[in-house]
N, C-alpha and C positions, 0 to 999 in steps of 0.2 A: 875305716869300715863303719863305725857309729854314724858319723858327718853323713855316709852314703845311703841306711839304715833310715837316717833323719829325714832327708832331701826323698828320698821314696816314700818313706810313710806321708809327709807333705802330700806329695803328688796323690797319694793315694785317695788321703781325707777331702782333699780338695775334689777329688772326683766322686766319692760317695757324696759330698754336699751336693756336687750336680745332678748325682741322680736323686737325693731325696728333692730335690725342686721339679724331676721331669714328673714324678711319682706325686709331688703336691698338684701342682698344673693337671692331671690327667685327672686327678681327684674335684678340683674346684673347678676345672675346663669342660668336662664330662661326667665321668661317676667313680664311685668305689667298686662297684660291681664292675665295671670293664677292665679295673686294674686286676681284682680277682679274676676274670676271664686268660689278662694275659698271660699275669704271673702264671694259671696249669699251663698255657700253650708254651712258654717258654719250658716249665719241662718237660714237657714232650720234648719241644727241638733239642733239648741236652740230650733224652734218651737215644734219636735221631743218629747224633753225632757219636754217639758210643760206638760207631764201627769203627770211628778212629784208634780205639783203642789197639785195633792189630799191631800198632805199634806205636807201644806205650808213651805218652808225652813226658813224664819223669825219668821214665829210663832213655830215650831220646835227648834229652836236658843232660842228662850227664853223660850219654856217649857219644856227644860232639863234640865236649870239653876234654873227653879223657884221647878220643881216635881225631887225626886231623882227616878232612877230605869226604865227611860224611855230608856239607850241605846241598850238596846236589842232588842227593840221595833223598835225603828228609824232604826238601821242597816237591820234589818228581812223586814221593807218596802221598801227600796231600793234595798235587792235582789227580791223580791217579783215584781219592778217594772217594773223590766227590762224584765219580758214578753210582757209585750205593746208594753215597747220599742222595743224591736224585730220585732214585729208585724206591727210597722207604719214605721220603718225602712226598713222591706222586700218590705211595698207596695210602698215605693218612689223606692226602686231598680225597681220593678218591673215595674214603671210607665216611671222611666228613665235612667237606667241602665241594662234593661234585655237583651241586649247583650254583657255585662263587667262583667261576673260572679264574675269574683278575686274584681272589685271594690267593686262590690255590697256585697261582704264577710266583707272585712273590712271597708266598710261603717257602716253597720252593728255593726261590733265589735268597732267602733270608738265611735258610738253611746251610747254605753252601758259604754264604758269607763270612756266616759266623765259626764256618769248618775254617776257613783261610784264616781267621783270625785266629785260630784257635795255634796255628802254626806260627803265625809270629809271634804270639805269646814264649811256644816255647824256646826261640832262636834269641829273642830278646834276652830272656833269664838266663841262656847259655853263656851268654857273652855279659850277665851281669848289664843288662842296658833297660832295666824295667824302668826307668826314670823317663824313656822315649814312648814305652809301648803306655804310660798310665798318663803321660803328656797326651797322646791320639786318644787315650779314653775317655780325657777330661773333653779334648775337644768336638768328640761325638757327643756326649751328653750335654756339650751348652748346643749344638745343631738342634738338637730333640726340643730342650728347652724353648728354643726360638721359635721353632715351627710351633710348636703345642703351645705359645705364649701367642702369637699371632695369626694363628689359621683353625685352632681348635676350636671345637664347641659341643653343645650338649647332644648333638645329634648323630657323633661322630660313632663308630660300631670298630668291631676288630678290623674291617677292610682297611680303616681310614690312618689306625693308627700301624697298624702292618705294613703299608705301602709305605709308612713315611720313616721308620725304622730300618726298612731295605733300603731305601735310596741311599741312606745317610752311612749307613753300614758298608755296602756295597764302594760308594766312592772311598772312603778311608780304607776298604782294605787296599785298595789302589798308592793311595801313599804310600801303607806300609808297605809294599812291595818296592819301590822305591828305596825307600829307607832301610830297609837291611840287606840287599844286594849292594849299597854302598857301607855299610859297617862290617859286611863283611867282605868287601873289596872284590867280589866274585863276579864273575858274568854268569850266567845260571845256564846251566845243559843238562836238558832234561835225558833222564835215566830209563835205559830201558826196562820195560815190565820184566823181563830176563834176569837180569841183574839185580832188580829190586826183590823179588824174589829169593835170590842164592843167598842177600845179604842178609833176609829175615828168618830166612830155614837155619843159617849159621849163627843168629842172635838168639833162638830156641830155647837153649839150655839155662839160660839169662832170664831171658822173658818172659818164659812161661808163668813165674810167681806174678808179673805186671799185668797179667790179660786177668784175672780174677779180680786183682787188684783196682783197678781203673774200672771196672763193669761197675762192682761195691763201691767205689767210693762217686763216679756218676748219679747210680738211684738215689745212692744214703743222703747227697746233698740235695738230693731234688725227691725226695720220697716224700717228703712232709705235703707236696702241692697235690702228688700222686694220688697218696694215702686218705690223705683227711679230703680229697672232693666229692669220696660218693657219701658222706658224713655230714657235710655244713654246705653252707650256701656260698655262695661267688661274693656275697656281701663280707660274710664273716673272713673268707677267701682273704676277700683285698684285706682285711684287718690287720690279719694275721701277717701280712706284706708287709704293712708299715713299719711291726714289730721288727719281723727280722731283718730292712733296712735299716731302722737303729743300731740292730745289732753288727748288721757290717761295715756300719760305719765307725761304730766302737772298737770294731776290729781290723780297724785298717793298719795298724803297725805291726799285728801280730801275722794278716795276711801279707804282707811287704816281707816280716822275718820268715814266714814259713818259705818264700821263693828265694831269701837269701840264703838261707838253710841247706839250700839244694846247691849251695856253689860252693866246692870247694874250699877255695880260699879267702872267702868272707867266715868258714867257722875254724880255720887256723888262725886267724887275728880277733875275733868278737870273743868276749868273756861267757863263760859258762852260764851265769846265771839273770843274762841279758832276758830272756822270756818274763821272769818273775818281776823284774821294773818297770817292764811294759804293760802287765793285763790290769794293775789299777788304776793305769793313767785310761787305759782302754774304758775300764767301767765308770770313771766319772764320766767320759764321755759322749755312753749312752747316754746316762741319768740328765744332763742336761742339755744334751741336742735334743733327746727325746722327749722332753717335756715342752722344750720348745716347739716341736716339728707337732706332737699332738694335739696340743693348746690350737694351732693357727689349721688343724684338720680336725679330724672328728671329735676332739675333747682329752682330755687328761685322766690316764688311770697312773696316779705316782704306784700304787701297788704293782700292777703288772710292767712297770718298766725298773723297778727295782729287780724282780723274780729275773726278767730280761736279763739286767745289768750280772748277774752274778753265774749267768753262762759261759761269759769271757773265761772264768777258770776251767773247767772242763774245756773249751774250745783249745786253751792254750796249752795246758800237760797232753792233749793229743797230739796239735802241731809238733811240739818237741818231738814226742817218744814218736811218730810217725818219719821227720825228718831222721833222726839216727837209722831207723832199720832203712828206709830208701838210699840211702848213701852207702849201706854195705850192700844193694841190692836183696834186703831181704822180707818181704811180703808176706810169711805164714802167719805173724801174728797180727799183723793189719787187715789178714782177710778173714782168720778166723774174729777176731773182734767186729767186725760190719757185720757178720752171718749172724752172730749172736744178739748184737743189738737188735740188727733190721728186722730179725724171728720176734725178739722181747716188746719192739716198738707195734710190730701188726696186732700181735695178741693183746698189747693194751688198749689199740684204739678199735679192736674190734670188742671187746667188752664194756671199756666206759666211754663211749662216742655220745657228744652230746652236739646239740647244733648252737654251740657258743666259742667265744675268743677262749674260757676259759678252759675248756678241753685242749684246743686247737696250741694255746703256749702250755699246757700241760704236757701235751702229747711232746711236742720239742724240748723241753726242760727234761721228758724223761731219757729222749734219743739221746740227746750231748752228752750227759751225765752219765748213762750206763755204758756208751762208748769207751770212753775215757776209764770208766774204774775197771770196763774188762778187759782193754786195754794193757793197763797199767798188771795186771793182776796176770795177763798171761805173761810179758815179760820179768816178771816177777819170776812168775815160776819157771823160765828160760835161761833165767841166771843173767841182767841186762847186762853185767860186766865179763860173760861167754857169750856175747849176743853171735859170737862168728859162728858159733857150735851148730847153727842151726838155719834152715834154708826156709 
């Protein structure tokens, strides 16, 4: 399990180096300001995709491992979904693009894409095969790379790099389709709206705690682009980008164990206090990708990549104490912990908003942190060792 743990974290660092290169390229090809542009339009399309949530990606993940005969099922709702998606897609063009017909097209189809993708994501982790789906990830970010290395320029706008994100997205979701109709030996027959229905009205009683769940935990990780854009500029935007590329690249072990976490029988063989070995190899990690990746882009602050660096802890006692309640199916304290951060986090940047990087990783350093300690502090008072006592 460790060996497996290893070989995915790999795949994974490997794939955050390729995007901190699409993310330099976009930088030295174009501007920082267009990276800020994207980075908000990316969450928006996360927000977009939140109607996936109807049925939960984590509770999905573990009720195809636990009921056999569910992939027909799961596949037939995610084509099924991407009519919304359409729908709430066409009305943000329509709201802010209805004079960019071409963006607004593969706005659109980007959206849908990355819905497909969002499904083999979770069919990958069911089956413990995230070593294929972060292989395809690595090899869309050297595609990205290539184009933005050899067709980029200073004059390119969101059309330019929109269009070439879909294309790239778009064909790989096609592999993966592909590739897990043969891992899971299936021929695919799609479900009737009927049926898919009976099977989510009967998943209710379950589910219910994952639809609050998965809404909070969408904004929380995309609140910060939300939040802080009617506050700073698109410049400071992309800054703030760079930062927390570091930080996901420092955290690519920790995000490898949180999807390991969710499986069964990777945490009846991994030792208990496997999280604690991993988050300082994680933070030397920032500190010196970071200082390199800063150095060769906008200049070196070693102070705010340190403050950076020592979020890996807070990131990681949440993964844990998150992955135990998911695995009994239990959500009350992971939704009431996002309401009260996401409350604590608006109120602070609607009071000290300044138009600098240093609000902008203030405001993050105070999200992760008070996550984690309220967190921590409701299952406290829950009894972690009664965690079943309670839904």
């Amino acid at each position: 399990m460790l060996k497996k743990l290893a070989s995915q974290s790999m795949l994974n660092i490997v794939n955050s180096a390729f995007a901190f290169l699409v993310t330099f390229l976009i930088i030295k090809n174009i501007s920082i300001t267009l990276l800020g542009e994207f980075y908000l339009l990316s969450a928006i399309v996360s927000i977009i995709l939140l109607i996936q949530v109807i049925l939960p990606p984590t509770f999905t993940c573990l009720r195809i491992q636990d009921k056999k005969g569910l992939f027909d099922l799961v596949v037939s709702f995610y084509i099924y979904i991407q009519i919304p998606i359409v729908i709430l897609a066409s009305l943000y063009c329509f709201l802010y693009f209805s004079e960019q017909g071409i963006v607004s097209l593969f706005f659109i189809a980007y959206c849908c894409a990355l819905g497909m993708t969002n499904l083999f994501d979770v069919l990958f982790q069911a089956k413990a095969r995230l070593d294929i789906y972060l292989t395809i990830q690595i090899l869309i970010s050297i595609s990205k790379c290539t184009i933005l290395y050899l067709i980029s320029n200073s004059e390119w706008t969101i059309k330019e790099l929109l269009i070439c994100y879909t294309i790239i997205q778009l064909f790989f979701v096609l592999v993966m389709f592909f590739i897990v109709f043969n891992i899971y030996n299936k021929s695919f027959k799609m479900v009737t709206f009927k049926r898919l229905r009976k099977f989510m009205l009967a998943s209710i009683p379950i589910v219910k705690g994952y639809y609050l769940n998965s809404v909070l935990k969408k904004f929380y990780d995309n609140s910060l682009a939300l939040i802080l854009a009617p506050f700073v500029s698109k410049e400071v935007l992309g800054i703030f980008a760079l930062y927390q590329k570091c930080l996901v690249f420092g955290v690519s072990f920790l995000r490898t164990l949180e999807s390991l976490l969710l499986n069964r029988e990777f945490v009846k063989k991994s030792p208990n206090n496997l999280i604690l070995i991993v988050s300082p190899i994680c933070q030397t990690m920032i500190i010196i990708v970071g200082f390199i990746y800063f150095y060769l882009t906008v200049g070196v602050s070693i102070w705010h990549l340190v403050v950076v660096s020592f979020l890996v802890y807070p990131i990681s006692i949440t993964i844990s104490l998150r992955a135990k309640l998911l695995r009994r199916f239990k959500t009350r304290p992971l939704n009431l912990s996002m309401v009260i951060s996401l409350i604590s986090f608006m109120i602070f940047s609607v009071i000290l908003h300044t138009d600098n990087i240093n609000f902008a990783l203030g405001a993050y350093s105070f999200l992760l942190v008070n996550n984690a300690m309220v967190l921590y502090l409701i299952m406290s008072y829950y009894n972690t060792d009664k965690i079943d006592d309670f839904t």
